[in-house]
BARO-579726 format. One line per field, with one value per residue (C-alpha): x, y, z; residue in three letters. Coordinates in nm, 3 decimals. Layout:
<sites>
x = c(X_...)
y = c(Y_...)
z = c(Z_...)
res = c(ALA_...)
</sites>
This chain:
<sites>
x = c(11.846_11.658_11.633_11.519_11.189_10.945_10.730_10.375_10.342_9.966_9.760_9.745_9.346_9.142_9.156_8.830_8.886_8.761_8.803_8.623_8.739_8.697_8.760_8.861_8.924_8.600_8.386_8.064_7.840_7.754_8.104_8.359_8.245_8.062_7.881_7.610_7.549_7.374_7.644_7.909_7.716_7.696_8.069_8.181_7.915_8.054_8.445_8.386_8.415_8.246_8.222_8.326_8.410_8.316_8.519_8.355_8.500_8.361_8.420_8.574_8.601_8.848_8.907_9.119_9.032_9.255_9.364_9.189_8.855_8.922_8.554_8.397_8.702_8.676_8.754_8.540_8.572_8.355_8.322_8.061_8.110_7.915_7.846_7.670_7.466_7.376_7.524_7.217_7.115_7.422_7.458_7.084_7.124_7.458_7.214_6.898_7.134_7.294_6.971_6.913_7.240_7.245_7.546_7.790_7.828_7.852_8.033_8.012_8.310_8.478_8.773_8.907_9.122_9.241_9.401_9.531_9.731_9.840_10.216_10.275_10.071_9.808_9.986_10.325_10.131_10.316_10.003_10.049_9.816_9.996_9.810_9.519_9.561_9.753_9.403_9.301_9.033_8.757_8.547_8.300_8.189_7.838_7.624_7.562_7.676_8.005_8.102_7.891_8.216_8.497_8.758_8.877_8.905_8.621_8.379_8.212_8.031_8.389_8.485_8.555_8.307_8.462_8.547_8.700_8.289_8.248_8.504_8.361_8.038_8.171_8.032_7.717_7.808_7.872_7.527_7.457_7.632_7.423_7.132_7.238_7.310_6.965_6.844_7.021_6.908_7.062_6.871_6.900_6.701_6.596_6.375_6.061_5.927_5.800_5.839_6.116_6.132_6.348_6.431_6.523_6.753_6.929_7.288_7.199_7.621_7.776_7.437_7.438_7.809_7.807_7.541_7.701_8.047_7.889_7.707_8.006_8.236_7.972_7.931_8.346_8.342_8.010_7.983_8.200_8.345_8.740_8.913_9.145_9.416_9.439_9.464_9.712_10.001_10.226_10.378_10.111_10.264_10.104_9.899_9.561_9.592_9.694_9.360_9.136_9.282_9.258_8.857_8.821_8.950_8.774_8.461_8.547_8.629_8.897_9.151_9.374_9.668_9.564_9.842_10.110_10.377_10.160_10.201_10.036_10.166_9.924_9.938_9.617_9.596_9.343_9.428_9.558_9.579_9.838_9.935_9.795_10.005_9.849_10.130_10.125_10.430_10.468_10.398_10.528_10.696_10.353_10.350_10.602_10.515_10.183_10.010_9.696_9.570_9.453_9.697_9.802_9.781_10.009_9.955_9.811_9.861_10.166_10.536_10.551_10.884_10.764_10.632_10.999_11.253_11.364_11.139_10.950_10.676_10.896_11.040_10.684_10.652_10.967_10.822_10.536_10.730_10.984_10.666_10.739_10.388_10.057_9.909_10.099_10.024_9.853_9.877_9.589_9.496_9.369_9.221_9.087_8.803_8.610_8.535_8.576_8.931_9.053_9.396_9.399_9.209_8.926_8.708_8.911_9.301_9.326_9.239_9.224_9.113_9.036_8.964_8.649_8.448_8.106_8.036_7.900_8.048_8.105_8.303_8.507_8.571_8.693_8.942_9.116_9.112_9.320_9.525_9.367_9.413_9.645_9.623_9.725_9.752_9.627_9.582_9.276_9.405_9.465_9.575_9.750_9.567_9.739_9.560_9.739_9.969_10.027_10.300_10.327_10.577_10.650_10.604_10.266_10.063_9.822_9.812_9.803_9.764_9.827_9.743_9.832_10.077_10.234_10.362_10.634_10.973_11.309_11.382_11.179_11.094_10.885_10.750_10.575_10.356_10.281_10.035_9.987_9.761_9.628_9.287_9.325_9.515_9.824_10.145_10.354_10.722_10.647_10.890_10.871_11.023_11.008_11.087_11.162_11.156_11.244_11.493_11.493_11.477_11.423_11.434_11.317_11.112_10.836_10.620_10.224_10.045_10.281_10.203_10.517_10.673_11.001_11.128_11.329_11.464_11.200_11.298_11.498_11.282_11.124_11.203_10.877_10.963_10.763_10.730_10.501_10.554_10.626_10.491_10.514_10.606_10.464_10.196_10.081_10.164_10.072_10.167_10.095_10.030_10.270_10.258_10.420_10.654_10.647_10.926)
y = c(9.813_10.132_10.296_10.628_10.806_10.985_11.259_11.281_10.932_10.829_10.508_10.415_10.314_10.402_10.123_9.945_9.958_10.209_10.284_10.198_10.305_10.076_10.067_9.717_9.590_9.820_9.699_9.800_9.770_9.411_9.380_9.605_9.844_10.202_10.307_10.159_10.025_10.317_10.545_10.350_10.407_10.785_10.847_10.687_10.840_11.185_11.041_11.008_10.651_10.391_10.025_9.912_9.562_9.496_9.260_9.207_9.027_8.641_8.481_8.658_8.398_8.333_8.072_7.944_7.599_7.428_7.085_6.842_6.968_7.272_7.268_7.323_7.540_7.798_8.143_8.296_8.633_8.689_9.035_9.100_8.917_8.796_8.430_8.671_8.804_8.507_8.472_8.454_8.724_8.943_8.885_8.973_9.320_9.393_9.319_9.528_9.858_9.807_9.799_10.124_10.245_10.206_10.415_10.236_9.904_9.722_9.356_9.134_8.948_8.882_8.911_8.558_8.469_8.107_7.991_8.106_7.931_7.931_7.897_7.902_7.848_8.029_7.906_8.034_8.357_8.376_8.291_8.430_8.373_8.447_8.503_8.618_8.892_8.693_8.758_8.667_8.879_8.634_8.767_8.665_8.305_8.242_8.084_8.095_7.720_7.852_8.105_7.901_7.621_7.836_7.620_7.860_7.816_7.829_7.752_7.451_7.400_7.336_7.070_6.682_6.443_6.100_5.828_6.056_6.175_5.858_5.907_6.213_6.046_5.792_5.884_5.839_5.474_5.549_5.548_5.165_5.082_5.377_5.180_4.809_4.992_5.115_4.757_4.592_4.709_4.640_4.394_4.348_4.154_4.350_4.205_4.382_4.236_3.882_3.922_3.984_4.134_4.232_4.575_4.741_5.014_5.185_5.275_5.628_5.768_5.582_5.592_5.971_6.026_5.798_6.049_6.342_6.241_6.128_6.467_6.686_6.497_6.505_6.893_6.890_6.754_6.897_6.951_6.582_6.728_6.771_7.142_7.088_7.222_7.214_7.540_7.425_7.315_7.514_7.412_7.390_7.653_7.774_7.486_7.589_7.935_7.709_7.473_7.788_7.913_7.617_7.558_7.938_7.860_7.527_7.759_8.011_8.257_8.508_8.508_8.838_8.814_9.153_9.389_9.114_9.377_9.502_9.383_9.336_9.339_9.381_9.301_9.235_9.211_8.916_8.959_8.664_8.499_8.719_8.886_8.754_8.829_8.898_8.895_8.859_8.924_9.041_8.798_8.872_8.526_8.417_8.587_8.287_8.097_7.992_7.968_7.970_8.335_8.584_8.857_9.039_9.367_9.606_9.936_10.055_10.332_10.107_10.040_9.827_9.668_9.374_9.602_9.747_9.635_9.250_9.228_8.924_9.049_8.997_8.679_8.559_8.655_8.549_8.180_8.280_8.317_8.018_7.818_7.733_7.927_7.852_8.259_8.529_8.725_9.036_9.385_9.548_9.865_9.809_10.127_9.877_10.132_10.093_10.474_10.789_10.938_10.618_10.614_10.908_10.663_10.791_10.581_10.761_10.736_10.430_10.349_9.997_10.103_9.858_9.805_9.692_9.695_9.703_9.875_9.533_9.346_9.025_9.231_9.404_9.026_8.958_9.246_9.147_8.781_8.901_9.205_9.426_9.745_9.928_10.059_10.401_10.586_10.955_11.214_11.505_11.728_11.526_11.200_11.071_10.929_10.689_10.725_10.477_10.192_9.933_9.778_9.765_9.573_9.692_9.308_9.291_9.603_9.452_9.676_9.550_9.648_9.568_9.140_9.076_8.899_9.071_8.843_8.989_8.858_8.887_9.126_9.387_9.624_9.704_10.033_10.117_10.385_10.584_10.863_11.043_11.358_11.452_11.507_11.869_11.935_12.069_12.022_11.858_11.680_11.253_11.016_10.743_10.364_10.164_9.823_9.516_9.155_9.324_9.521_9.912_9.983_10.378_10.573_10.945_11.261_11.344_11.655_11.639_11.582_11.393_11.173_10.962_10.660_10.447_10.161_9.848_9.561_9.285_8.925_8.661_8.372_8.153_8.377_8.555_8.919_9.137_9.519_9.738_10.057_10.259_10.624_10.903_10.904_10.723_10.953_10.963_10.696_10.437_10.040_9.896_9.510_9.408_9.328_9.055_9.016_8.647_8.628)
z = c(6.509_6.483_6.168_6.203_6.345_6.114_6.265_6.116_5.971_5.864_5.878_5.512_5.618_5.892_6.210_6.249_6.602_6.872_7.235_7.522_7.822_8.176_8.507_8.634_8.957_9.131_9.506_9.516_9.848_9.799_9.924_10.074_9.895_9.969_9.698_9.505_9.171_9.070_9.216_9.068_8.712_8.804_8.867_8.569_8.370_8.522_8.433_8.101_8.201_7.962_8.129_8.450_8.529_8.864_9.065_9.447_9.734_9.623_9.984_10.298_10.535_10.783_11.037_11.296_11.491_11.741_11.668_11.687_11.682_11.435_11.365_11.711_11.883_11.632_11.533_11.207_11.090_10.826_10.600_10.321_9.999_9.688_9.860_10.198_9.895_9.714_9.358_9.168_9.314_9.308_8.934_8.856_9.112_8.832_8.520_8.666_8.734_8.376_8.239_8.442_8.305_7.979_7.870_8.154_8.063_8.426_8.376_8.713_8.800_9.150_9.394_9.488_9.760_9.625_9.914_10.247_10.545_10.869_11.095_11.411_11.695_11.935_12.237_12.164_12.052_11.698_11.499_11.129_10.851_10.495_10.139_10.209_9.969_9.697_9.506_9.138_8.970_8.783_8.497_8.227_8.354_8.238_8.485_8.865_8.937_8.782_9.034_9.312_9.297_9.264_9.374_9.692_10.063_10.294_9.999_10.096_9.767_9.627_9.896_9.788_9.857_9.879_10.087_10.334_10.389_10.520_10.782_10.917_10.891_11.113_11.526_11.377_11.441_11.807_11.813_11.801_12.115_12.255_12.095_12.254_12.605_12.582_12.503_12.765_13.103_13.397_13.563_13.983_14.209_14.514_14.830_14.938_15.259_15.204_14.849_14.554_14.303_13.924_13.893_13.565_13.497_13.212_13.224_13.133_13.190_12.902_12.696_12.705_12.720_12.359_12.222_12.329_12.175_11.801_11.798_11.892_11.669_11.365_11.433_11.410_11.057_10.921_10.638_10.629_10.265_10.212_10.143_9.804_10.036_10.426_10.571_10.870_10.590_10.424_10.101_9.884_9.716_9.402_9.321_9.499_9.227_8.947_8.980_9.046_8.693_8.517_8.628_8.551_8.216_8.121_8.150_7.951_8.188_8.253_8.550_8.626_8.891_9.107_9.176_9.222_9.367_9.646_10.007_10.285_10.657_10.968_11.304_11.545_11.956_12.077_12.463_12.592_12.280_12.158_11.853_11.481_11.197_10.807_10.607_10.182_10.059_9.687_9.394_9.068_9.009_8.940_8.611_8.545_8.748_8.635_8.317_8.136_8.355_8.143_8.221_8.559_8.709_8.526_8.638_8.976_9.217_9.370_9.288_8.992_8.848_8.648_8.326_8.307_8.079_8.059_8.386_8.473_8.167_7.895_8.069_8.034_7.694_7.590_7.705_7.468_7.162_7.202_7.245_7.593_7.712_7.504_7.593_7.637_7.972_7.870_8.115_8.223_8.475_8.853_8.991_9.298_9.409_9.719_9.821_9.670_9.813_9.987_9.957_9.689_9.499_9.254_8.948_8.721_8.865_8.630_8.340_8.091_7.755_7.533_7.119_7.043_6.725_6.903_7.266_7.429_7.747_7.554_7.315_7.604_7.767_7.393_7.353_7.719_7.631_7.291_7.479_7.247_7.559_7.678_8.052_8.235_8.554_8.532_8.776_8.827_8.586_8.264_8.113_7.807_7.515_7.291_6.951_6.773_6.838_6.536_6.322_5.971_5.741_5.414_5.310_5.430_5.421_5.684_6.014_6.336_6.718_7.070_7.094_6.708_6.530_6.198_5.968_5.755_5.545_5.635_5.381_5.491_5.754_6.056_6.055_6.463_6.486_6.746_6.826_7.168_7.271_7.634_7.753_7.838_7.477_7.638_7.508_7.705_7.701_7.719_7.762_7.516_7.572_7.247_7.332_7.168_7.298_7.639_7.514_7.458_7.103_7.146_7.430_7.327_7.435_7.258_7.256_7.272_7.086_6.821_6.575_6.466_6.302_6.405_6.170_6.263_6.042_6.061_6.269_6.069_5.939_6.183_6.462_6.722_6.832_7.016_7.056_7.339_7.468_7.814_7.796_8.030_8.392_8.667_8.780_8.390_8.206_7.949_7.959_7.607_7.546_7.309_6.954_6.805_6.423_6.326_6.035)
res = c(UNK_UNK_UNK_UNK_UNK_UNK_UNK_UNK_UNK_UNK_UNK_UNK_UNK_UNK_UNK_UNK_UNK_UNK_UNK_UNK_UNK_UNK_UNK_UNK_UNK_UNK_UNK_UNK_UNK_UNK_UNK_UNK_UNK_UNK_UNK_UNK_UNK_UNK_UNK_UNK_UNK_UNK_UNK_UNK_UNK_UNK_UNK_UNK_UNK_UNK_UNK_UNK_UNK_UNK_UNK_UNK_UNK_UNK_UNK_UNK_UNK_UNK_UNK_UNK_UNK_UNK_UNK_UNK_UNK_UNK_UNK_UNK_UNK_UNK_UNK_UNK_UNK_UNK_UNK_UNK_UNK_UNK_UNK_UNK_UNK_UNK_UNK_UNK_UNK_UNK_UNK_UNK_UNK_UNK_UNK_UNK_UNK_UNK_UNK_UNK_UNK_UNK_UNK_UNK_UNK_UNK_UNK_UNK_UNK_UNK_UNK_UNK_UNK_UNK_UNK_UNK_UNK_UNK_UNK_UNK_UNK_UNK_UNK_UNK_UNK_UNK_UNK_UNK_UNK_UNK_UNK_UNK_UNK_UNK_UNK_UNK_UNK_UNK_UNK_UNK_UNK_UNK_UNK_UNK_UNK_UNK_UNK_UNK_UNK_UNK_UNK_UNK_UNK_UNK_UNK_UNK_UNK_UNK_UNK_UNK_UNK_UNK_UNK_UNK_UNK_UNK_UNK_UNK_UNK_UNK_UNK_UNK_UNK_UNK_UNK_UNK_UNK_UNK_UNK_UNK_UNK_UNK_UNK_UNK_UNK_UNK_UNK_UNK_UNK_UNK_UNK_UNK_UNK_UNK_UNK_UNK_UNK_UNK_UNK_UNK_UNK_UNK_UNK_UNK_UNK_UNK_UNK_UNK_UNK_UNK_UNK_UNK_UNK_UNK_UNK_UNK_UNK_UNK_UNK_UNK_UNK_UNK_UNK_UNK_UNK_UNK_UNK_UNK_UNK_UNK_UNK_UNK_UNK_UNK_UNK_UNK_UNK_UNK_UNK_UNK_UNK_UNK_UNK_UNK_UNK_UNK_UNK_UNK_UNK_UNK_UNK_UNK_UNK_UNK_UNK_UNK_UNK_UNK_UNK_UNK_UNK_UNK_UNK_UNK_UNK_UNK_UNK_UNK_UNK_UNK_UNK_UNK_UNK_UNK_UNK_UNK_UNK_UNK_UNK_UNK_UNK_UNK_UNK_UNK_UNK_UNK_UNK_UNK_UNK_UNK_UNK_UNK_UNK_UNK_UNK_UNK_UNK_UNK_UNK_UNK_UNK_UNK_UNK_UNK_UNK_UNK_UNK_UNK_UNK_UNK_UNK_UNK_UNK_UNK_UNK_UNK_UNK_UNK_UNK_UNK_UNK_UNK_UNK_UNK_UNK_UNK_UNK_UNK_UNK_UNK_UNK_UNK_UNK_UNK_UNK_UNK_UNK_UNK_UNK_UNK_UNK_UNK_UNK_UNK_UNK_UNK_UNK_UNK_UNK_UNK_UNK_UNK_UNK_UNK_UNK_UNK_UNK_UNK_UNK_UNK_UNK_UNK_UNK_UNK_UNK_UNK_UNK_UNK_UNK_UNK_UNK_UNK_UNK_UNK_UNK_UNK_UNK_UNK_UNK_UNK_UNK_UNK_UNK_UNK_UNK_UNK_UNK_UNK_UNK_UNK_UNK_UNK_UNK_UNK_UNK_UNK_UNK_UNK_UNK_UNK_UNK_UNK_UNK_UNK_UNK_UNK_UNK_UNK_UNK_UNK_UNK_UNK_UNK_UNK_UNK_UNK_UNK_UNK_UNK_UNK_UNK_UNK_UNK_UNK_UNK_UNK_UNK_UNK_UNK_UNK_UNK_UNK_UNK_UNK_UNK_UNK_UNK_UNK_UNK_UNK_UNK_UNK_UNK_UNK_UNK_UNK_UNK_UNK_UNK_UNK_UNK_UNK_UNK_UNK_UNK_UNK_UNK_UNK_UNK_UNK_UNK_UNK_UNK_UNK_UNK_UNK_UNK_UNK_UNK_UNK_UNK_UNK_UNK_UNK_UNK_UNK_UNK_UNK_UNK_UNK_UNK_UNK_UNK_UNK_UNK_UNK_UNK)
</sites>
């Protein structure tokens, strides 16, 4: 129950924590990109933008192959990714321009399609390929090999290699009969005059037509390795996103559903082949759907439900605190940059700001792993600033923020403080959404810049809440990770 709201109340000590704000979810031209690393570093630098956390296209490869030799009647479409660049040398282009650009930390990471599939067929003309944008964002994994076998399709160095390699190794063996034929001429006796004699010949026909058929078949199956999931079935479901998560995270990685409410619907002419549908419907089940990702895509210049009140968010955190979920999803910002104005889309339109104790990437990977960030969407003119966000029980006088876990006794209290201002200083009228374990604790209008304190009887013993915060409207407007009251 809410107990009352206290204008102008003050951190008993200052937080140890500062901001650092990023821009995650940004192409560069090694991708699909248009600017440059050193452009990219320029903008932000001009943005008042601290790090960015760079996220190119890993592997944009498409194909279609007819049944049953997929591998030889083919259609690839292939568009400028990290693997076109070379990994190693993609991630040493990222380090050299951070090194140039010293006051914009530059953290690679990449854009991963996990899995796509097709329906339908090319002879009916009703060909439709779905999820190839039901993406995952992959950050912080610490060596080339890691990134070189992410577990996605069309990346051969993450096929199987098993007995299944010996099968399409197998027309090789068409070439022993090729071999005998060619070992066995025909022999026929033929008369010449007074004499006879044994002429020799090859049976060239089957000999070549042998050859011919074990090198088209082994160009079919090169590179004779096994895809994790066939491209021609549907059903896999979610299980080709759950492994790439789970390898992510055996490494010591991070993995961020992208913009799981956004869709994608596009229609091609090929002629006589028809029409090709690319269709990716929205995603948020995923959120609980899957476990063990880092967190998901939480604001973005799109419509976005999932953050909003006993949503699909707080379903997944609600897992977290009944111990159902071993990591609570945390909610970041996607500004998903590629150019300058492209779709109304600048560096700055959104924002992930995140609470560090030292300005380095590893601690920046640190604070998302933790949820220690909030994110926001801003527009030209200004943005919101949330100064403070942290919980404090009048049984323990520890304070803590966004990712933490206050311990406190039934008997007592929580007291949530909250403290907004803008970038341009203007005051302005803010909505505020205090909610608890999904549910709205406080709904009020605030004026900016204010500086205030609500209070709310602490959880019963042995029971997990949680509290974050909704600010502002949707063109400004702050997501909070939530904080969580163990009694």
């Amino acid at each position: 129950m809410l107990l009352g709201s206290v204008p102008g109340g003050a951190q008993e000590s200052p937080s140890p924590w500062r901001p650092v704000i990023a821009a995650v979810h940004v192409h560069s031209d090694q991708s699909t990109g248009k600017d440059s690393l050193d452009a990219l570093a320029a903008r932000a630098r001009a943005a008042g933008i601290d790090a960015i956390f760079l996220t190119d296209n890993f592997l944009l490869r498409y194909e279609y192959g007819l049944f049953p030799l997929r591998g030889l009647i083919q259609r690839t479409i292939e568009l400028p990714s990290m693997m076109q660049v070379g990994v190693g040398r993609y991630l040493r282009q990222v380090q050299e321009a951070g090194a140039r650009h010293p006051e914009v930390m530059l953290i690679p990471g990449v854009e991963v399609v996990p899995h796509y599939y097709w329906i339908g067929s090319v002879f009916k003309k009703d060909l439709t390929m779905h999820d190839s944008q039901k993406n995952l964002l992959v950050m912080g994994l610490s060596t080339e090999d890691d990134y070189t076998r992410l577990p996605v399709s069309g990346n051969r160095a993450a096929y199987e290699y098993g007995w299944m390699t010996a099968v399409w190794l197998s027309p090789i063996l068409l070439v022993i009969p090729a071999f005998w034929l060619f070992n066995r001429p025909v022999c026929k006796t033929v008369g010449a005059g007074w004499t006879r004699m044994t002429v020799r010949s090859h049976r060239v026909v089957p000999i070549v037509v042998l050859l011919a058929l074990a090198g088209l078949l082994l160009v079919n199956n090169y590179p004779f390795g096994t895809p994790s999931y066939d491209l021609y079935q549907e059903g896999n479901g979610l299980r080709p996103h759950q492994d790439l998560i789970s390898y992510v995270r055996e490494r010591g990685g991070l993995t961020i559903w992208s913009m799981p409410e956004a869709k994608d619907f596009t229609r091609y002419a090929f002629g006589r082949l028809g029409t090709v549908t690319v269709k990716t419907d929205p995603y948020p089940e995923v959120l609980v759907q899957t476990s063990g990702f880092t967190g998901f895509g939480a604001v973005y210049q799109d419509t976005i439900t999932v953050t909003n009140p006993g949503e699909l968010w707080d379903a997944a955190l609600h897992e977290y605190t009944e111990g159902r979920r071993a990591h609570p999803p945390w909610g970041l910002g996607e500004v998903a940059y590629h150019e300058a104005g492209s779709a109304g889309t600048h560096l700055y339109s959104v924002e992930t700001v995140l609470w560090v104790r030292e300005r380095t990437p590893a601690a920046l990977l640190d604070a998302m792993v933790k949820g220690r960030m909030y994110a926001l969407v801003r527009t030209k003119e200004y943005s919101l600033v949330l100064n403070d966000f942290s919980l404090l029980s009048s049984a323990a006088r520890a304070r803590v923020i966004s990712g933490e876990t206050l311990r406190t006794t039934a008997s007592g209290d929580v007291r949530i403080h909250v403290a907004v201002t803008t970038t341009d200083g203007l005051s302005r009228s803010v909505p505020v959404q205090v909610i608890r374990s999904g549910r709205v604790l406080a709904s009020l209008t605030e004026k900016t810049p204010f500086d205030v304190e609500y209070q709310d009887a602490a959880p019963t013993a042995g029971e997990t809440v949680y509290y974050r915060l909704l600010i502002g409207s949707p063109g400004n407007r702050i997501v909070t990770n939530p904080i969580f009251v163990r009694g």
